[in-house]
C-alpha positions in Angstrom: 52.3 23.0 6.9 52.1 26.8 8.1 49.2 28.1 9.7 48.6 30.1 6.3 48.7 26.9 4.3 46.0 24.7 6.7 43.6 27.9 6.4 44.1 28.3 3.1 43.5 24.1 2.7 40.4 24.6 5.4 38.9 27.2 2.3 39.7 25.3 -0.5 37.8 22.2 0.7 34.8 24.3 2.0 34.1 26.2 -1.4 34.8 22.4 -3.2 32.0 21.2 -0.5 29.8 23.8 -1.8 30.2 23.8 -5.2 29.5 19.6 -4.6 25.9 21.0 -3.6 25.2 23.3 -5.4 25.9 21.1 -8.6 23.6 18.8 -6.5 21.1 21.3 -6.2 21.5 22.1 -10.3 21.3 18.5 -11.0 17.3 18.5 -9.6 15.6 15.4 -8.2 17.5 12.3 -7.7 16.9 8.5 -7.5 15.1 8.5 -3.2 13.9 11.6 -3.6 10.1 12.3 -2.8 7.8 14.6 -3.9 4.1 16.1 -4.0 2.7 15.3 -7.4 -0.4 16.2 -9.3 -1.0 14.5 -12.4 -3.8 13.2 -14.9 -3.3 10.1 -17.2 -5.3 9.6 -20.6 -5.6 6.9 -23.1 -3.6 8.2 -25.7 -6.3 7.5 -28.4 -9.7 8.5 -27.1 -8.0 11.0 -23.9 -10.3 9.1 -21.5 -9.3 9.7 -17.8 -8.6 6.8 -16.6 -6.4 8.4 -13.1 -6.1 12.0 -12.2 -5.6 13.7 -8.9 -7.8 16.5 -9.7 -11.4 16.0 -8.4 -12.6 18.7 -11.4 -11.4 16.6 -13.7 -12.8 13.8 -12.1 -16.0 15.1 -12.2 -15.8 16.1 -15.8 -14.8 12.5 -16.6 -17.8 11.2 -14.5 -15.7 9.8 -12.3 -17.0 8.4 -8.5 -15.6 11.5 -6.4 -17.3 9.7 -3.3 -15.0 6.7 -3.2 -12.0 8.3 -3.2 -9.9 11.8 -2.4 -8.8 13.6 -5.2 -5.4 15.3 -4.1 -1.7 15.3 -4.8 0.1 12.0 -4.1 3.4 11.6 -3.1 5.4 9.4 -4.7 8.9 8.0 -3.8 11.6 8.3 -7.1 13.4 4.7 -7.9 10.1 3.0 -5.8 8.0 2.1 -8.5 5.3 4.6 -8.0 4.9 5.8 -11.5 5.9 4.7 -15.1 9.4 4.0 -16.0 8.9 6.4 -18.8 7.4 9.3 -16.0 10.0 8.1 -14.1 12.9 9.5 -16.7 11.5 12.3 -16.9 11.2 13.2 -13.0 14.9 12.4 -12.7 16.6 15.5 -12.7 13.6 17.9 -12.6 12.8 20.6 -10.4 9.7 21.9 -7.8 7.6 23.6 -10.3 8.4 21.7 -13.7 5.1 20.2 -15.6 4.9 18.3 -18.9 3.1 15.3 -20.4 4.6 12.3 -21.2 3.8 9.6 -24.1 3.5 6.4 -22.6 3.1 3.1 -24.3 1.8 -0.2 -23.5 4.6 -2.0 -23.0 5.9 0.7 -20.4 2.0 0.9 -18.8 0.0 -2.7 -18.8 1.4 -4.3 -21.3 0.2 -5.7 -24.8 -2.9 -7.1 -25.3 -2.4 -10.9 -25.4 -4.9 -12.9 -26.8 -3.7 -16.3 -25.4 -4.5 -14.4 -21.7 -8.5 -14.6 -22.9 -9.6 -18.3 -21.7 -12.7 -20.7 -21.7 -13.8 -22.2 -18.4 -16.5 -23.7 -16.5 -19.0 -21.8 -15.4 -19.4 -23.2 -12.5 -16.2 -21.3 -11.1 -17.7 -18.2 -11.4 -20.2 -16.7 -8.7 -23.6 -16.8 -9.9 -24.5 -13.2 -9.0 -21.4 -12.4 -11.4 -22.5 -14.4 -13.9 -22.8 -11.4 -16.5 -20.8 -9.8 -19.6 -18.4 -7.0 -18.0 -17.9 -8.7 -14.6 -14.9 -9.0 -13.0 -14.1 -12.1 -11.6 -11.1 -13.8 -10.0 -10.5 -17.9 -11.0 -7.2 -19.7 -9.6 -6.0 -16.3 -8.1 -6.1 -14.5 -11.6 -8.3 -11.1 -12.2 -10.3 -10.9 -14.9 -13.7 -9.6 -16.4 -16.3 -12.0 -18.2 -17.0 -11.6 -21.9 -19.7 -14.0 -22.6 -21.5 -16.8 -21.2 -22.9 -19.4 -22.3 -24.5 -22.2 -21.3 -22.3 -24.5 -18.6 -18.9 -22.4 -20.3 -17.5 -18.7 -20.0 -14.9 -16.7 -21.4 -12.7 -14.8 -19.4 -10.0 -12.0 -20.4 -7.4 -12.1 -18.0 -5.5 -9.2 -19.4 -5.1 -5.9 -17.5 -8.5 -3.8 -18.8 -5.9 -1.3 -19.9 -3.3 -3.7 -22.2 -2.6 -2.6 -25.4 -3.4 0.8 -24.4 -1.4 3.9 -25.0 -0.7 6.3 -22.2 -0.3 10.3 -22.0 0.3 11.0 -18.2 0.2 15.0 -17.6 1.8 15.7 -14.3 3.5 18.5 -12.4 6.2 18.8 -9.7 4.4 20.3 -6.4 7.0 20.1 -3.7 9.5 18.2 -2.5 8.8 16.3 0.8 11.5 16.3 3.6 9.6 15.3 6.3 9.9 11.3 7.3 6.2 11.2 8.7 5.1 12.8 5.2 6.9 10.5 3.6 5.8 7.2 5.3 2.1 8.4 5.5 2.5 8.8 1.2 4.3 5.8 0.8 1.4 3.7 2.1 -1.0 5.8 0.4 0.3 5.1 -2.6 0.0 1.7 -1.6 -3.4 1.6 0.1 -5.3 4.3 -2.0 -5.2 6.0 1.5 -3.2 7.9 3.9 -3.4 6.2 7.7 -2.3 8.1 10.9 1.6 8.2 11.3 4.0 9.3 13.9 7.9 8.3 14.0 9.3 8.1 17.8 12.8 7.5 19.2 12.8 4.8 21.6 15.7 3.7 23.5 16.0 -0.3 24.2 18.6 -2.1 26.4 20.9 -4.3 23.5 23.5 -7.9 24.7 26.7 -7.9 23.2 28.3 -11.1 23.9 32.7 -10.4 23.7 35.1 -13.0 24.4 38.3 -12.0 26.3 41.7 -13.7 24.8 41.5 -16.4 27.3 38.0 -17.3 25.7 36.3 -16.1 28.6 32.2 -14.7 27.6 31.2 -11.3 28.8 28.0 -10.1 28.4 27.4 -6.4 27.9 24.4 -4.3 27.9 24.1 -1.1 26.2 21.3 1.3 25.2 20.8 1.7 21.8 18.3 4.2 19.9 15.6 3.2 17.3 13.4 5.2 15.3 10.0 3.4 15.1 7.2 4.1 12.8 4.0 3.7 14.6 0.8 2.8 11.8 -2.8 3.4 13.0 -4.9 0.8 11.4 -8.2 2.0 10.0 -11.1 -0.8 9.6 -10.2 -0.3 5.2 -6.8 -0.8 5.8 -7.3 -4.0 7.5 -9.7 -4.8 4.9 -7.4 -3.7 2.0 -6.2 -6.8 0.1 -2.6 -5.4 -0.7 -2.3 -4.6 2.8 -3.4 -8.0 3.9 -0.6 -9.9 1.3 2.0 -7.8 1.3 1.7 -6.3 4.2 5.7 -7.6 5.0 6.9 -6.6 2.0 5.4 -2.5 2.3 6.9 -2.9 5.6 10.1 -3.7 4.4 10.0 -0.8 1.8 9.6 1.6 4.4 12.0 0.6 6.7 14.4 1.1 4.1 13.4 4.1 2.3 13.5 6.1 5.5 16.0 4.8 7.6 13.8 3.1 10.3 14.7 0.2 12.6 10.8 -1.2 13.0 7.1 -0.8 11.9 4.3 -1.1 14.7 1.0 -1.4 13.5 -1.3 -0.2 16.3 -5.3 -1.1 15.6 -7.7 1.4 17.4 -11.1 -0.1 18.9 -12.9 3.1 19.3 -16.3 3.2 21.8 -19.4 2.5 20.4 -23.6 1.6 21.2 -22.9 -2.3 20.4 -24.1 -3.4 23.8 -22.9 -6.2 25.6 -21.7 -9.3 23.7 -24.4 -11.6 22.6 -22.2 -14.8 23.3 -22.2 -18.4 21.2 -25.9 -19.2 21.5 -27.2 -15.9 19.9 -27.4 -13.6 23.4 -27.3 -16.3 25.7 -23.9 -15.3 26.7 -23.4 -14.7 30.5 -26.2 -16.1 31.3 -26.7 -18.7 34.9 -27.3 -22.3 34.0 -30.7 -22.0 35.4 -31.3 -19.6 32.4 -29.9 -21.9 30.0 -32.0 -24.8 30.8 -35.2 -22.6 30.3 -34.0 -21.6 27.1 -33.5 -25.1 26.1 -36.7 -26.3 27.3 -38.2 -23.7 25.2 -37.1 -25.5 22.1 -38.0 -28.6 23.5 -34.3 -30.0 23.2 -34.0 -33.5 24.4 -30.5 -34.9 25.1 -31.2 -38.5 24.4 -32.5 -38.2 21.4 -29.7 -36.3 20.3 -27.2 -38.7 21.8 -29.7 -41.4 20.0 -29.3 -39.2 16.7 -25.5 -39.3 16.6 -25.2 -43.3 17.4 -27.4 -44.0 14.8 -25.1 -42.4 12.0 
């Protein structure tokens, strides 16, 4: 091939290479992709708010704006994060693009099913939630408490929202590039909040065990780079019941989604006026022995009789 002809080849297979992106580009977002969204979701029959990322609307809807930040979430495409019906119609839209979409049960929280609504004992159920409207969890299944009566309760165990109709109003914000953004709105789309994050490059020393053709082992070492996501635990996170199940499986998620090698959760004890610790024995701790037999002759503790106590039973 002629100089001519490779330069002429070297063109041909740039402009294909950018016509590949720009139908990319044309195509709009993609199945991985994340992005910034704002959106409001309605029942479909009475418009109540039941989610919205607008605190105005929150507010209208008497919505608690205290327990929770109203802001643009993002959301990973192809991760579950939203509706498989919202999820159509993200696919292949663009920063900018808004619309509502009809959702129904079966695609939101189900149907209603009336075998889920049970009679049990009332016995299982806390008494301070002893109440119509409580929610209440029996054999590890959520539910809320419709009547009581008596020594018997009925509890619905379907989602509050089955059988419901949704209309989920959203709008295309941005599109996220950057992995820290990403991992720090994966997990609060998990967590209902957004921890600390910060991805570092760390280099480790990796064995690699070869065998020569006379079966001979030789260990080599190499250095090898890993991209680690580091995860500042807040008190609520530890406390989050997700987090504290499934805490494996979100880890998993987003070492996939974004290419990491590891996950290192890192809980912060920050300085505060607690004082010393108070010990087993209710702020005896650290103190002499001399000390601890005046406290105990204060409560008039006699060792035989306790010793006299225990061979009796």
């Amino acid at each position: 091939m002629s100089d001519q002809e490779q330069a002429e080849a070297a063109e041909s297979a740039e402009e294909t290479d950018a016509d590949a992106e720009s139908d990319a580009e044309s195509n709009g977002l993609a199945d991985g992709d994340f992005v910034r969204l704002a959106y409001t979701i309605r029942t479909a029959d009475d418009g109540e708010v039941i989610d919205t990322t607008d605190e105005e609307t929150a507010e209208e809807a008497e919505i608690d704006t205290d327990e929770y930040d109203f802001e643009p979430r993002i959301i990973a495409l192809g991760a579950n994060h939203v509706f498989p019906t919202v999820e159509e119609a993200l696919i292949g839209s663009e920063v900018g693009d808004e619309g509502t979409v009809d959702v129904p049960a079966t695609d939101a929280f189900g149907e209603y099913d009336p075998d889920e609504v049970e009679t049990v004992k009332a016995d299982k159920i806390p008494e301070d939630s002893r109440y119509p409207g409580a929610q209440v969890q029996i054999d590890n299944q959520q539910g809320h408490l419709e009547t009581i009566i008596g020594g018997r309760a009925r509890v619905d165990f379907n989602h509050p929202l089955a059988g419901e109709d949704l209309e989920y109003e959203y709008e295309v914000l941005e599109a996220i590039e950057d992995r820290e953004e990403k991992a720090a709105g994966m997990l609060g789309m998990y967590l209902q909040e957004a921890p600390e994050v910060r991805i570092e490059t760390v280099v480790e020393e990796e064995e690699t065990v070869t065998e020569d053709e006379d079966g001979e082992e030789t260990v080599e070492t190499e250095e090898v780079e890993k991209d680690v996501l580091y995860v500042t635990a807040t008190q609520a996170m530890q406390m989050n019941q997700q987090w504290m199940f499934q805490k494996q499986q979100i880890a998993q998620d987003l070492m996939s989604r974004l290419d990491l090698d590891r996950v290192v959760v890192e809980e912060v004890i920050e300085g505060g006026g607690m004082g010393g610790l108070g010990g087993m024995m209710g702020g005896m701790g650290g103190a002499g022995a001399g000390d601890i037999e005046e406290a105990l002759e204060d409560v008039d503790v006699d060792a035989d009789e306790i010793v006299d106590e225990i061979d009796d039973e």
